[in-house]
C-alpha positions in Angstrom: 110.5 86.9 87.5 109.5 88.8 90.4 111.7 86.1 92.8 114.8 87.5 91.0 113.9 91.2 90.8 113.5 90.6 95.3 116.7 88.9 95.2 118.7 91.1 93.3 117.4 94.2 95.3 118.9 92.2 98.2 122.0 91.2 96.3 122.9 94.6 95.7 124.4 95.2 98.7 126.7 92.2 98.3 127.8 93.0 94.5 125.4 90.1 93.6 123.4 89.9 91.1 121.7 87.0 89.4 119.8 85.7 86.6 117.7 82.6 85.0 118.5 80.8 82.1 115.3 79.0 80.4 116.9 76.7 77.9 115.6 76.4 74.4 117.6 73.5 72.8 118.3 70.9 75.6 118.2 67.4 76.7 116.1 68.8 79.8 113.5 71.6 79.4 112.3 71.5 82.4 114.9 73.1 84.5 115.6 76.1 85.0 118.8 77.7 86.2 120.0 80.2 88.7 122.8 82.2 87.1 125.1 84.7 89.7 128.5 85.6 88.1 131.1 87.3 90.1 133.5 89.6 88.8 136.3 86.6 90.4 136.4 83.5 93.4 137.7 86.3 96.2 134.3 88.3 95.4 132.4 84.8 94.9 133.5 84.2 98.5 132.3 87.2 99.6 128.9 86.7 98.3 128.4 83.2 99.5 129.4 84.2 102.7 126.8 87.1 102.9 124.1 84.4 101.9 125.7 81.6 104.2 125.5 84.3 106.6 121.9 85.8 106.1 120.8 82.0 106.4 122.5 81.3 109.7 120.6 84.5 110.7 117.0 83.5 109.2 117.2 80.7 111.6 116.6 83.0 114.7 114.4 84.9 112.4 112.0 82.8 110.2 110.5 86.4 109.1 113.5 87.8 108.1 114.1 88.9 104.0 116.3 85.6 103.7 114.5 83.5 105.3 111.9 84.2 103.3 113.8 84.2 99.5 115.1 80.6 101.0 111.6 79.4 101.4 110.7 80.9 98.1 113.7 79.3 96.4 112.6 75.9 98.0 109.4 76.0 96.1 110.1 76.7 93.2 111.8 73.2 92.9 114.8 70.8 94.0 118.1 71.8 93.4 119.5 69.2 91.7 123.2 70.2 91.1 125.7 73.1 91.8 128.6 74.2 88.8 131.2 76.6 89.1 132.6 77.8 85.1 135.2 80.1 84.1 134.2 82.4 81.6 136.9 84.5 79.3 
């Protein structure tokens, strides 16, 4: 998806990278879901602080690179839920 190829040339700078998962066997088909694992919660911090941050930014400049993965983002759909998992 070209969305996540732009985002994760972004990301790079923060550590972050992200993928979709399309599921196959589910209850709900239809959603799709935006994957970013972090190597632990300190680096997930630091992540969600770069994009809190770009965002704050992209106010004073609607042009700007997040401004403009946000409005991509929010077209693609509704974000419905957020989850956090361990994984070992």
């Amino acid at each position: 998806m070209e969305i996540v190829a732009d985002f994760n040339q972004w990301g790079e700078n923060y550590g972050y990278k992200t993928t979709i998962a399309v599921p196959f066997q589910n209850e709900n088909l239809a959603s799709m879901y935006w994957l970013g694992p972090s190597a632990n919660t300190a680096a997930f911090g630091k992540d969600w602080d770069a994009w809190r941050d770009a965002q704050r930014d992209a106010q004073r400049d609607a042009n700007s690179r997040p401004a403009n993965f946000q409005a991509r983002i929010s077209e693609c759909g509704d974000s419905i839920t957020r989850h956090g998992y361990d994984i070992y």
